[in-house]
C-alpha positions in Angstrom: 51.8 5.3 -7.0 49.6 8.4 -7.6 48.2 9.3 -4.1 44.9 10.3 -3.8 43.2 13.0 -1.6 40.0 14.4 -1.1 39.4 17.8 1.1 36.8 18.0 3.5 35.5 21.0 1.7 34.7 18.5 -1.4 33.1 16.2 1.0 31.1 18.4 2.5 29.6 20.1 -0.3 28.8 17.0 -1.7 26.7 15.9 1.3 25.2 19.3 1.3 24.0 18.7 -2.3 23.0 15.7 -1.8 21.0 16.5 1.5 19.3 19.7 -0.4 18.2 18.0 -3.7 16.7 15.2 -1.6 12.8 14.5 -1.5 10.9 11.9 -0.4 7.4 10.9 -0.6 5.2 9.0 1.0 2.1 6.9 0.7 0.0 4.6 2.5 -1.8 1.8 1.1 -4.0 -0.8 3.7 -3.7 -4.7 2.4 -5.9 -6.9 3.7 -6.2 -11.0 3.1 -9.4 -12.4 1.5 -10.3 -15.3 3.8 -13.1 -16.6 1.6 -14.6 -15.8 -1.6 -17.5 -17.2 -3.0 -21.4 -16.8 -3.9 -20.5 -12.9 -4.6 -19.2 -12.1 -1.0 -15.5 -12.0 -0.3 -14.3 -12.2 3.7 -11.4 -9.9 4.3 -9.2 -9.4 7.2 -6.7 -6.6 8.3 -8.6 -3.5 7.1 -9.5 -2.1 10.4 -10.3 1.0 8.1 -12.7 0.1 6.4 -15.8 1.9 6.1 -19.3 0.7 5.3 -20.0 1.0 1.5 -16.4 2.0 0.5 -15.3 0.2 -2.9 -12.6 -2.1 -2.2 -9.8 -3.0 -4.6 -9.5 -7.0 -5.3 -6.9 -8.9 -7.2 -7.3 -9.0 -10.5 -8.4 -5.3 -10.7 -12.5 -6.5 -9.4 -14.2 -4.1 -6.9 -16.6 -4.6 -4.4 -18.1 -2.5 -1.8 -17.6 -3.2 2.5 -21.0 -4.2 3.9 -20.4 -5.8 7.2 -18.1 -4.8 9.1 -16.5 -6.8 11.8 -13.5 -6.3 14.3 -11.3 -9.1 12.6 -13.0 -9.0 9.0 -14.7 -7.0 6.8 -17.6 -9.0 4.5 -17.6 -7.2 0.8 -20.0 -8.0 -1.9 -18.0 -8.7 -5.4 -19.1 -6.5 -8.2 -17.7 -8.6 -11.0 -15.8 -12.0 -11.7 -14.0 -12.8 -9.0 -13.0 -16.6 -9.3 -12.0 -16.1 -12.7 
């Protein structure tokens, strides 16, 4: 049976290859849940970010734009079709 061995140099300047050619990136993205939609106005909670008159991202790729802002919940008016 062939016996197999690997020096610790070899293992080491692997890891050191590996360690230098790594990147990372990193990005953040705030998700919030729509609580109610309807009549135009969506109710959105967990975006504790959000600013008044930001556009908004909505499933489906519709917009709208944060108008009242409240500690639990945002209220954004839907620019588009929204229960579609």
């Amino acid at each position: 049976m062939a016996e197999l061995t690997i020096s610790s140099e070899e293992i080491r300047s692997a890891i050191e290859n590996y360690v230098t050619s790594f990147s990372t990136t990193t990005s953040r993205e705030e998700v919030g849940t729509v609580i109610y939609a309807g009549d135009g106005i969506a109710r959105v909670e967990g975006l504790p970010a959000a600013m008044t008159n930001e556009l908004r991202d909505f499933p489906g790729g519709v917009l709208g734009v944060a108008l009242n802002l409240d500690v639990r919940e945002i209220g954004a008016v839907i620019l588009g079709n929204f229960g579609a």
